[in-house]
Every structure is written in C-alpha cells, then in structure tokens.
BADOMI-270803 format. One record per residue (C-alpha): x, y, z. Coordinates in steps of 0.5 Angstrom, whole numbers, plus 2048, in hexadecimal, padded with zeros to 3 digits. Example, Ala and Ser with C-alpha at 12.3 -4.5 7.8 and 13.67 -1.06 7.14 Angstrom:
<atoms>
8197F7810 81B7FE80E 
</atoms>
This chain:
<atoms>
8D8876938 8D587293D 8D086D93B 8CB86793D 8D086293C 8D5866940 8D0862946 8D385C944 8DA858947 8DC85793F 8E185D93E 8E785A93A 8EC86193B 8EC868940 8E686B93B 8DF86B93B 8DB866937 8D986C932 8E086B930 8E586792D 8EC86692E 8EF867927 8ED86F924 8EE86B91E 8E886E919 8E7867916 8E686491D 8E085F91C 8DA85B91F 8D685791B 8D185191A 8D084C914 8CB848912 8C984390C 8C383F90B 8C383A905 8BD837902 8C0830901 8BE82D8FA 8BB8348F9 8BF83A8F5 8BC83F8FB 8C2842900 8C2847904 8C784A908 8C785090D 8CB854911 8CC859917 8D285D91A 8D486391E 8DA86791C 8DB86B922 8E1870920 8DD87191A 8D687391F 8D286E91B 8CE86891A 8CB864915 8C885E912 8C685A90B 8C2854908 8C3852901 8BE84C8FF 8C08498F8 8BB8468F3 8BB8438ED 8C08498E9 8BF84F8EF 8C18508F5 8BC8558FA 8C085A8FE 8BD85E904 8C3862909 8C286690F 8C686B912 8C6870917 8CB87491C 8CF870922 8CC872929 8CD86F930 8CF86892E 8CB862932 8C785C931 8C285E92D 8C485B925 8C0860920 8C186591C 8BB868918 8B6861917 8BB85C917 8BD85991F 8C0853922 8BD850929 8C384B92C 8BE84692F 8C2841931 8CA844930 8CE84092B 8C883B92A 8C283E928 8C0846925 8BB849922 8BC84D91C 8B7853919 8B6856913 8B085B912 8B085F90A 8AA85F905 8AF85C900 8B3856905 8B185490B 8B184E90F 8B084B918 8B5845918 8B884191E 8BF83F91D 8C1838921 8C8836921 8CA82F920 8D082E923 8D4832927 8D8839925 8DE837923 8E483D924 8E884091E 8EE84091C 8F084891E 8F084A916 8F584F914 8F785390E 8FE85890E 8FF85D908 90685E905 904864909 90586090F 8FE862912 8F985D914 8F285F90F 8EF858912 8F185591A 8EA85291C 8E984C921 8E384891D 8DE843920 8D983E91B 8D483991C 8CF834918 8C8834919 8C1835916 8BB83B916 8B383A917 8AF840915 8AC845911 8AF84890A 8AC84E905 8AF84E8FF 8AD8548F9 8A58518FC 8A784A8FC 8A7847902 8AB841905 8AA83D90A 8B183B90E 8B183490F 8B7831913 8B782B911 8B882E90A 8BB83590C 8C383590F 8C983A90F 8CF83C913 8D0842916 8D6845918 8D884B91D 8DE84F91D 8E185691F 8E7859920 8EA85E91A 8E885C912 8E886290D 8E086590D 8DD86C90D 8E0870907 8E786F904 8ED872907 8F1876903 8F58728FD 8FC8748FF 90186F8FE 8FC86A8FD 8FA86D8F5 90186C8F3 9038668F6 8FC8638F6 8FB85B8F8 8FC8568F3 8F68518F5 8F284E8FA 8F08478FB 8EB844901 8E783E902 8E283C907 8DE836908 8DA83590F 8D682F90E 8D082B911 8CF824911 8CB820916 8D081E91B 8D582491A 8D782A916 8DE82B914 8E1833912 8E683490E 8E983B90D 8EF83B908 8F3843906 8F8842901 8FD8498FE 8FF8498F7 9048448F6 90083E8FB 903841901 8FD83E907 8FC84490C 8F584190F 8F483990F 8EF836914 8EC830914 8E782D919 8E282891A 8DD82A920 8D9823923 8D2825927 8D682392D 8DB82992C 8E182592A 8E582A925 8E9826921 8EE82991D 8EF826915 8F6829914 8F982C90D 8F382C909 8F482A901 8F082F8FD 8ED82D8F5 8E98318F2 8E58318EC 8E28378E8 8DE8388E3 8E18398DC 8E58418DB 8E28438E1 8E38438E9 8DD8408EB 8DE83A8EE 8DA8338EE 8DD82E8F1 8E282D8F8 8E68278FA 8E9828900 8EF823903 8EF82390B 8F381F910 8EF81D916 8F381E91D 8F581691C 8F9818916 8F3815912 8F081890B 8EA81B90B 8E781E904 8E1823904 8DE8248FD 8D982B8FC 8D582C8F6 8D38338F5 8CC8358F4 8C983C8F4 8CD8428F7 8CD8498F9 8D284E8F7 8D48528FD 8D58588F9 8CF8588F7 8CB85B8FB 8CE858902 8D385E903 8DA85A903 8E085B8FF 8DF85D8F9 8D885F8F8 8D68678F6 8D08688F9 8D18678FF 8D6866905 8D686390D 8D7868910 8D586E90C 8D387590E 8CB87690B 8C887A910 8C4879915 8BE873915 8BF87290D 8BD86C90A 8BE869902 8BB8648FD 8BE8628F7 8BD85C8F3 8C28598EF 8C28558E9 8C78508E8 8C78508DF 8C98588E0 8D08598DC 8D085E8E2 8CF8598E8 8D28538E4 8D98578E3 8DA8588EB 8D98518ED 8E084E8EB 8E38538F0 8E08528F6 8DF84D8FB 8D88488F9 8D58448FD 8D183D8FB 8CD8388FD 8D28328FE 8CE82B8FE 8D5827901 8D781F903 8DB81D907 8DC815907 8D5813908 8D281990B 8CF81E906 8CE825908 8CD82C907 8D0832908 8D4839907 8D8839900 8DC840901 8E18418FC 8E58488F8 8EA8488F4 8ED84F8F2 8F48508EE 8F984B8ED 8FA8458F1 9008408EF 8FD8398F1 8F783B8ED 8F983D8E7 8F68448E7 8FB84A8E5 8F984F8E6 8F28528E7 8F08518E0 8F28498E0 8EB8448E0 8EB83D8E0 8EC8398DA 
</atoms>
C-alpha cells in the first residue's frame, strides 16, 4: 500500500497516497487538454485520468478534420500511483508545474510531441457540484483552468502537421474529485425518476493581454447552480466579472450552437461584453469517453494494457444522432471590446431548459 509518493510531505488525510479519502467508486483525477488551429478547422482534444477505487488508468486523443474525428484510447490496470503520467503509449512530463508540459502520444494511427506553455496563470475554479433528487453527490470536483499555446509535432491518418504556437492555442484544465466514470451503477431509483435536462456552458478564453473563463450550469427551470466568471491578467490579478448574461444562438431545429453574447460586469460595476463565434468542434461522446458516448468510457475496465482506434465519421446518421445529447466542444473565435481571441466554446444542452425554449428532450430551436 505504501508507494513512491508516500516519500514526500504532501499527504492530505491518515492514509497512504495509494489511497483516497472517499471509497467512493467514482472518485476521479484527470487531466484535459485542447489545441485549436486557429482559422483552420483541425482540433484536438486529449485527456488522462486515474481512477483509484476503480484500479484504473487512462487516456485519449481525438483529432477532427474536415467531417471525421480519429480516436485512439489507452487503458491499463492502476498500480503504485506516482509521478510517472503514462499509460500505454500516451504520458505527460510536468516540465515547469502549472506552466509548462509535455504531452505524447505514440499510435500508428494518431500520434503527436507537443509542449504546452501557459499564457497566464492557472486561475482556481469554482468547486463544481451536482445533488440528485436521490441527494447523492455524482459530481464534486475542484477544477483549475488555463489559456496557452502548443509548439511540436502531430500525425494524423499519414498527415503530418507541424504545431506552430503562433497559430496553435488551446485551454486546458485539471480536476478531480468524485464525477460518474467506469460502468454505470445500477439504475435504481433514477429509471423511474430520471433527470429532466441538462444545461452547461464553459468559455476559457485567450486574448493578448488577459483570458477570461466563464463557467455557467443551469437546472431545468433556470435555476443557476454554478456561475463563475474571471478575467486573469499576466501579473495574476483575478478579477471576478459578476453574474454573466447568457445569449445563445443555434442553428435552425437543432442544438448545435453558432454564436455566444455574453454580458459581464467588471469589479467597477462596468459592462463587459464578450462575443464567440463557433468554429469546428469535437463531440465528446464520439470517442473522447465523456457522457453519453457507447464505446467507450473513462475509467472503464478493458483489461490490462488495451489500446483502441475508431475513426468516426460525423454525416453517419449513427454518429450524428448521438451529438445532440452530449456535451460538444468547438473552436470559439471571441471579441472582447477591441481585443480579438481565441478560445474553448463548450456547450450541452439536454432535456428541458425553461429560459431556452427547450421542453422536453426532443425540442430544437426554431
């Protein structure tokens, strides 16, 4: 039970490091990574987890072009939990901590070296949680996010790509704590009382002298569970930008947003208004193993040292239908007064949502 990081004064419970304070199941530690090409319609998004009640550990990269998305994942049995990032061919070497990592990934089919370098400090989350009727916590997390740019090598399908950082930047984020993974737990009570809707924006955004990061989660009826809005300045003032006004714009009889105004409130009770532009985007249950996605799972049991490859093609009805019910992360091209950007335009919408529009489950825009 008693393992490499064991050797080092960070312990935060009577425990050894191998193990975590909750015997929850779905207890969770996972990394998530996003480059965009900006102007271009190539986007990659890669992640990777351990999930130590479940004796696991994992990762993905999913790279879209044009109308497919590539998906390799990596899965193996949990061991002693230490320093070393990896799983199969996939790793993460923190070269500077908070700054500055290393991200590879060795497939036949996807591979890529890429360095990412923050731009801005790490700015610190709101904790993040969701109570069922059943008054059981599935998501109590702490998250923390970041704006940068990537530099290296990419290898798609044969094509090769090189990451320049003037062109290639992204967000990442790192969270942990207890968030539903592995196999489902048994139905219950939920079958017959199941949620009646979902609906969760997320906006990290980078522009040339701050980012700003919006967080919004709202229940059925509007009622706002999570709101957090931040501007981060290259010296590490974090401003907080009050009680963000969501307008959202899809595209006719589906989900699928285009465009984003948000209205904000700088700490001198002034207004700040942020306009995103969707660009290309990934489905996360398309082969990235988040909600909603039947191939694959984070977290999920697949034997010892199992690797997968699927390409996904995004005009098969198959595909398709899946997308309106999962969370989709798109490219987001932002303004912000004079200041232009770039950024994470992360948005689901599931079920009813009264200040939408949405009904039920089936309802699209007009």
């Amino acid at each position: 039970m008693i393992g490499p990081l064991d050797e080092y004064p960070i312990h935060q419970t009577p425990l050894p490091m191998a193990r975590v304070m909750s015997s929850d199941r779905n207890f969770y530690d996972r990394s998530y990574f996003n480059a965009l090409e900006t102007g271009g319609d190539t986007m990659l998004i890669t992640g990777f987890g351990v999930y130590p009640n479940l004796g696991v550990t994992d990762a993905f990269a999913t790279v879209r072009r044009g109308d497919s998305q590539r998906a390799v994942r990596f899965s193996d049995a949990l061991e002693q939990r230490g320093l070393d990032l990896a799983v199969g061919g996939y790793r993460i070497e923190v070269l500077e901590p908070l700054q500055k990592l290393r991200v590879v990934c060795e497939h036949d089919d996807l591979s890529f070296d890429l360095i990412w370098e923050g731009s801005f400090p790490t700015v610190q989350e709101q904790p993040h949680t969701i109570i069922t009727g059943l008054n059981r916590p599935i998501i109590d997390a702490q998250r923390f996010a970041q704006v940068g740019t990537w530099s290296g090598t990419l290898n798609v399908d044969g094509a090769d790509f090189t990451i320049d950082p003037n062109v290639w930047c992204g967000t990442r984020d790192r969270s942990w704590g207890i968030r539903p993974v592995g196999d489902s737990d048994p139905a219950g009570r939920a079958a017959d009382e199941p949620s009646e809707g979902f609906w969760w924006l997320y906006v990290p955004l980078k522009f040339d002298d701050f980012s700003i990061i919006v967080i919004v989660q709202e229940e059925p009826n509007g009622f706002r569970t999570l709101n957090d809005a931040t501007r981060i300045w290259g010296d590490g003032r974090v401003e907080q930008l009050g009680w963000p006004r969501v307008h959202l714009t899809y595209k006719p009889g589906t989900r699928i947003p285009t465009a984003l105004r948000l209205e904000l409130i700088t700490p001198d009770g002034k207004p700040l208004e942020v306009e995103v532009e969707a660009g290309t985007f990934i489905a996360l249950n398309a082969g990235c193993g988040y909600g909603g996605d039947p191939d694959w799972l984070h977290g999920q049991w697949k034997g010892r040292n199992w690797s997968e490859s699927r390409l996904y093609d995004l005009t098969d009805p198959a595909v398709a239908g899946r997308i309106p019910f999962g969370v989709i992360d798109h490219v987001g091209k932002a303004r912000c007064g004079d200041a232009e950007g770039w950024g994470l335009f992360e948005h689901g919408t599931m079920g009813r949502h009264d200040p939408t529009g949405f009904a039920d489950w089936g309802s699209v825009a007009p």
